[in-house]
N, C-alpha and C positions, 0 to 999 in steps of 0.2 A: 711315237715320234715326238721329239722335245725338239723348242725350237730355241735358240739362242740370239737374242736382243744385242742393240748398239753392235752389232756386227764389224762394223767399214774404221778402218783411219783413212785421213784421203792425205799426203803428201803433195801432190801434183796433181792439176784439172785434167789428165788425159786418162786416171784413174776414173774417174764418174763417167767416161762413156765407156769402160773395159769391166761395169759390173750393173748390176740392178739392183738398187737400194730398200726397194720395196722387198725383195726377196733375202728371206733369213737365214740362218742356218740353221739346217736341220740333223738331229742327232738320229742317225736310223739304226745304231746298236751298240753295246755300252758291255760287252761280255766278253773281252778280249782283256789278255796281259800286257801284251806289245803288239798292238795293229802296225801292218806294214806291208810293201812292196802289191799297191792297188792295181788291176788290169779289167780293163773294160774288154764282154763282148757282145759287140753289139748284136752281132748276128742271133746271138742269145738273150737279147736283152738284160744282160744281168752283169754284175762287178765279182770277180774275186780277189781276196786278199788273205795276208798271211797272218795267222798269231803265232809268233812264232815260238814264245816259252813254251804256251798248249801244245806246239809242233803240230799245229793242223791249216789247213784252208779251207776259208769261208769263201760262202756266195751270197748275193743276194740278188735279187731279184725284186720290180715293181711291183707291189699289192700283194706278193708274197711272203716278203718278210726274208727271212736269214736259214741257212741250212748249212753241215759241214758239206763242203766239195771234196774235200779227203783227207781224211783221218788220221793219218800220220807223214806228213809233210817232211819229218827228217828237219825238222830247224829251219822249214824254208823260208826265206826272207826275200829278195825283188823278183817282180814276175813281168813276164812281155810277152809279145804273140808274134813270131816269124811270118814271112809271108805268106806263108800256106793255114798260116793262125791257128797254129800248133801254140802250145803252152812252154812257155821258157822260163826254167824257175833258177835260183840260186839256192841251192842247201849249204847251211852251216853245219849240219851234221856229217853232211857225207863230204865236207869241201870239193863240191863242186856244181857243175852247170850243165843242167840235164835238160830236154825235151821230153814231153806227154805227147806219144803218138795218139793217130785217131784213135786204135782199140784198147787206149789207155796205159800201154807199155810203156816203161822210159827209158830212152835213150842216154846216155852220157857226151856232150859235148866237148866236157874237158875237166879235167880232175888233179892235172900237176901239168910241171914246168919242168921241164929239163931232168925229168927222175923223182923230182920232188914234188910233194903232196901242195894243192893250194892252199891257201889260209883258210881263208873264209869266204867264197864270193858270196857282193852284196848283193848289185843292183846290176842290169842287163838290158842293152837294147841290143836292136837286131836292125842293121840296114838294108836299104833295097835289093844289096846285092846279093844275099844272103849270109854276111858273117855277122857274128856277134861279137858286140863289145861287154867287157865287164871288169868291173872294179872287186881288186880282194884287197879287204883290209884283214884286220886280223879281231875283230869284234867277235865273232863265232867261236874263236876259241882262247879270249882271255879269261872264261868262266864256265859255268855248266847251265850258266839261264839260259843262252842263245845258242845252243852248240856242247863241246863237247872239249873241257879246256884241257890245252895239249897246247907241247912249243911249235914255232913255226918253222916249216923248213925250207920257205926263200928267205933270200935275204932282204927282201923288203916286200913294201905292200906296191903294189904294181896294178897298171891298167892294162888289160887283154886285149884283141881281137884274135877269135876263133873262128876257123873256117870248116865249118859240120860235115863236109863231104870231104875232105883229102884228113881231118881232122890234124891240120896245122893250126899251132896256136905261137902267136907273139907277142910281145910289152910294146904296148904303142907309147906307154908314158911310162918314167920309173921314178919321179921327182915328187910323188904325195905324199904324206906323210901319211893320211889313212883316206885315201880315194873312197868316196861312197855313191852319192845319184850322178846319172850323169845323160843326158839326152842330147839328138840331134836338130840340127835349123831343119828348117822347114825341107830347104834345098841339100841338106846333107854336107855342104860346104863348113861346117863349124860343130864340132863336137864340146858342150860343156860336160866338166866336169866336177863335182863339189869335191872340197877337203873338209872334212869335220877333225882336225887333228884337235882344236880345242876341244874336245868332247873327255880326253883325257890329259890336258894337258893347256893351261889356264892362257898360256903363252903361243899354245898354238893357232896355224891357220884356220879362218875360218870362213873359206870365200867360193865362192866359183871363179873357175880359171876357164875361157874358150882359148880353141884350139883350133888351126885349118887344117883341114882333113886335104889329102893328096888323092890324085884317079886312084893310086894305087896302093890306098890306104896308111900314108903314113901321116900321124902328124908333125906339125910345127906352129911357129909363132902363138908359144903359151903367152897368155897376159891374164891378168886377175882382171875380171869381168865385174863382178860386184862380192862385196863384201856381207857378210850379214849378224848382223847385232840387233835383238839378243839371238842368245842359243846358237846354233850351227846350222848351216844349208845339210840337207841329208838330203831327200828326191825331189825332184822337182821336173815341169813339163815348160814346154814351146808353145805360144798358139802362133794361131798362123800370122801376126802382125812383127811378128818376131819377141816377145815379151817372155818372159822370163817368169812362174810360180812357183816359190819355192817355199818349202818348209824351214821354221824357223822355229826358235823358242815358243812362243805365245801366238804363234798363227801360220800364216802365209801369206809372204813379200810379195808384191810383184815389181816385177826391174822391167824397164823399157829396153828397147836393143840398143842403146847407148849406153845403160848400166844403171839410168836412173831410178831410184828408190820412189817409185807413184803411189802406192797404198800396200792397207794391209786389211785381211779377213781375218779379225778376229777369231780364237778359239779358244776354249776352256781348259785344254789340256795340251802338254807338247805333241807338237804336229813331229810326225816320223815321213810320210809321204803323202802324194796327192795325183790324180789323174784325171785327164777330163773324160766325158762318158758320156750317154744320151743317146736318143737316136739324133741327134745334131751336134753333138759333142760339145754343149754348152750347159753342159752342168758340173762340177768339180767338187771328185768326191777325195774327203781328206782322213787318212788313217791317224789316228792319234794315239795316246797310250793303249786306252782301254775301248777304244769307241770309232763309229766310222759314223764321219759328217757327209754331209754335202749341202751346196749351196749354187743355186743359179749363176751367171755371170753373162755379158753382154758379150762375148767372142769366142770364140771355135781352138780347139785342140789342136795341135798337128795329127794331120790324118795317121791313127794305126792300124796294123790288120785288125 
């Protein structure tokens, strides 16, 4: 375990009570291509996440160290845990959005739109009521690193909710350019959602957008929530103050619930995602290129299964 120095920017004094300055970052494994789409379970004490050029899923676990969780992932890239804390993954290989039952079977929650195959889903939450939301850009299949390059056949990259038991699925949003992380308020009343359109395209967006969320699942009132420079927002989490962590170029932002820019946790390499974890949910572990950090912090996750 390496630790990583000068950790902190601080922007704004409400940042030094949202972190512990004594506590560093720590590098817990450096064996991955593309680390990505992190998920905490606590009940298991352990984190898994995706590399996704290897096409496998890692875990890890305290005082244990690192193991594959499974071996061939299919390209999986963002993961979450329904409320029953079933496993919800995104495959770029298979374009789609599948559940690990308990006796390890996988279910498909959705795999096309109207006839037509998905792009790529990225990244996946799942709310209290039981649907899921998810973001397909088309990242899985502009090449053969991530996926399995092939044209797309929506006509654009669009945001989901899927609903697993009637297996209805519809475009809550169809206005991203390449929708990628995207997470709920605490209260479920505001859905963020990032654009990393810059990621291919110098000129494109590169912000978080929130969203109100309707009883009856629809949104409205998009507004750019915060912006982020350098690099792109790609996953990012809610604690419970309402604040905002997000990946970025060279670390991870954090925005207050007005959108303000308060600090930043340095990283040595591009951060792709981040989740918070613990048996307190006060530790934030960050997937980056090759490697999976974590680092203490002074506030709590929004509760997941």
């Amino acid at each position: 375990m390496a630790l990583v120095g000068d950790s902190y920017e601080y922007y704004d004094r409400r940042f030094h009570d949202l972190t512990v300055p004594i506590a560093e970052v720590e590098e817990l494994y450096d064996g991955c291509r593309w680390a990505e789409g992190p998920v905490w379970f606590n009940d298991h004490s352990s984190l898994v996440w995706s590399d996704i050029p290897n096409r496998r899923l890692l875990r890890w676990i305290e005082g244990e160290g690192v193991s594959v969780f499974r071996a061939e992932s299919n390209f999986t890239n963002g993961n979450t845990r329904d409320r029953e804390g079933r496993l919800v993954s995104c495959e770029h290989g298979g374009r789609r959005v599948v559940r690990t039952e308990a006796d390890g079977s996988i279910s498909v929650i959705a795999d096309s739109y109207n006839g037509k195959r998905l792009n790529s889903p990225n990244d996946v939450v799942v709310k209290s009521d039981g649907t899921v939301w998810f973001t397909d850009p088309n990242y899985g299949i502009m090449s053969d690193y991530e996926g399995y390059q092939s044209d797309m056949e929506q006509d654009g990259c669009y945001v989901f909710c899927a609903r697993p038991e009637s297996g209805e699925i519809n475009i809550v949003a169809d206005d991203f350019v390449k929708p990628n992380g995207l997470a709920f308020s605490e209260d479920e009343k505001i859905l963020y959602i990032a654009d990393s359109g810059r990621s291919h395209d110098p000129d494109g967006p590169h912000h978080i957008r929130a969203l109100d969320v309707s009883a009856d699942n629809n949104l409205s009132n998009s507004r750019v929530f915060c912006e982020v420079d350098p690099g792109v927002p790609d996953g990012f989490r809610v604690d419970i103050h309402g604040n905002v962590w997000t990946s970025c170029g060279d670390g991870v932002i954090c925005f207050a619930k007005d959108g303000t820019a308060l600090g930043k946790i340095k990283i040595p390499q591009m951060v792709a995602n981040l989740t918070f974890g613990g048996p307190r949910r006060n530790r934030l572990f960050i997937t980056a290129n090759k490697s999976l950090y974590a680092v203490y912090v002074a506030t709590t996750g929004v509760q997941e299964p």
